[in-house]
C-alpha positions in Angstrom: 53.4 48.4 -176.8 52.5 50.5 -173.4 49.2 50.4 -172.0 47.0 53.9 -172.2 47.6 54.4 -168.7 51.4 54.0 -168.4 52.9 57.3 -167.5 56.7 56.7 -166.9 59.3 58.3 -169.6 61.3 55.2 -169.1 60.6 51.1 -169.3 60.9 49.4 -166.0 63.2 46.4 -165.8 62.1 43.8 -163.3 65.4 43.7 -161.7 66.5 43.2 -157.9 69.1 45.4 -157.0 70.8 45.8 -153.4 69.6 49.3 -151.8 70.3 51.2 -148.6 67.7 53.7 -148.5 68.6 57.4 -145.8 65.1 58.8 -145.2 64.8 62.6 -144.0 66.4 62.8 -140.7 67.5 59.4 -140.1 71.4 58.7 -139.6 71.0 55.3 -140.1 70.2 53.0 -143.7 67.3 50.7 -144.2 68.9 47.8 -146.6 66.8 46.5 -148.8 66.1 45.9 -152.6 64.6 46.9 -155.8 61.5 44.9 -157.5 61.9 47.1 -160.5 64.1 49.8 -162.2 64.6 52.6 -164.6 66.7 55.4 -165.3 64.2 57.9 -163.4 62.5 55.8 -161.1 62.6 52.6 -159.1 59.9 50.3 -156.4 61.2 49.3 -153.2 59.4 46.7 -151.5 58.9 47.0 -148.0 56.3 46.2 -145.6 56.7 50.0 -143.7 56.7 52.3 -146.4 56.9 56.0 -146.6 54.7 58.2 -146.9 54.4 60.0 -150.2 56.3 63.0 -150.3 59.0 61.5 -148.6 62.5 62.6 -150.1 65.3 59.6 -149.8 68.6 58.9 -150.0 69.3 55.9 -152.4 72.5 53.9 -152.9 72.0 51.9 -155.6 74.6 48.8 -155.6 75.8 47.9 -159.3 79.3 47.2 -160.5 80.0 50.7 -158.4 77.5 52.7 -155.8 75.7 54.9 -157.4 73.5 58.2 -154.8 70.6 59.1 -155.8 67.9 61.3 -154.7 64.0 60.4 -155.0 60.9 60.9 -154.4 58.3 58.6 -153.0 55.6 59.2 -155.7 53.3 55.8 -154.4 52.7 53.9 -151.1 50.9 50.7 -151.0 51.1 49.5 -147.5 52.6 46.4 -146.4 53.7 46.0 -150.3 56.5 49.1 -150.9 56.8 52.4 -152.5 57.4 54.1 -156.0 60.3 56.6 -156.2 61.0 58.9 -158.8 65.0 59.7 -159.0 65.3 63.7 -158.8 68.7 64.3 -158.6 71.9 62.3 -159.8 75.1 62.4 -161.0 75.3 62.8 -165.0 78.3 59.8 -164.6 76.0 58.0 -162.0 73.6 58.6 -164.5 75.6 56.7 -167.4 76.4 53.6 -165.8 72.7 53.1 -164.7 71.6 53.8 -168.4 74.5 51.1 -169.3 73.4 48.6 -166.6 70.0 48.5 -167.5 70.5 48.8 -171.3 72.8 45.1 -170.6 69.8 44.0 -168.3 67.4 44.4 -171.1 69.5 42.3 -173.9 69.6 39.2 -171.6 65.8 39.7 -170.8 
């Protein structure tokens, strides 16, 4: 059962998953991690977020590295930001559907 107010397509799992994040015009990665994730979205904490708006550059580290594109969609200083995925590969795509499908059976 979702609350009223829930507006994502997809359940989050609370999951931490190894990240290096390429903001708009920066050559180098922030490496960080996951709080939560879905197959369109995920929450990066981190105590300088970006602001919302800001389009990124995700590798997601699971069995494989998986490139994403997002969106930051929230920004709660100090805390982290919500990113919505825009743009990823339909194989990319599979294997996060299959690693979070496993994630939810151990839950």
């Amino acid at each position: 059962m979702t609350p009223d107010n829930e507006r994502r397509a997809h359940q989050r799992l609370k999951i931490k998953v190894p990240i290096e994040i390429y903001a708009q015009d920066s050559t180098s990665p922030i490496r960080g991690a996951t709080s939560d994730l879905s197959l369109t979205g995920c929450y990066i904490e981190t105590i300088f977020p970006f602001p919302i708006g800001t389009q990124l550059e995700i590798k997601l580290q699971l069995a494989g590295t998986l490139l994403v594109v997002g969106t930051v969609v929230t920004n709660d200083p100090q805390v982290g930001n919500g990113v919505h995925f825009t743009r990823m590969l339909s194989e990319d795509t599979e294997e996060l559907r299959a690693f979070l499908d496993a994630g939810e059976k151990k839950g």
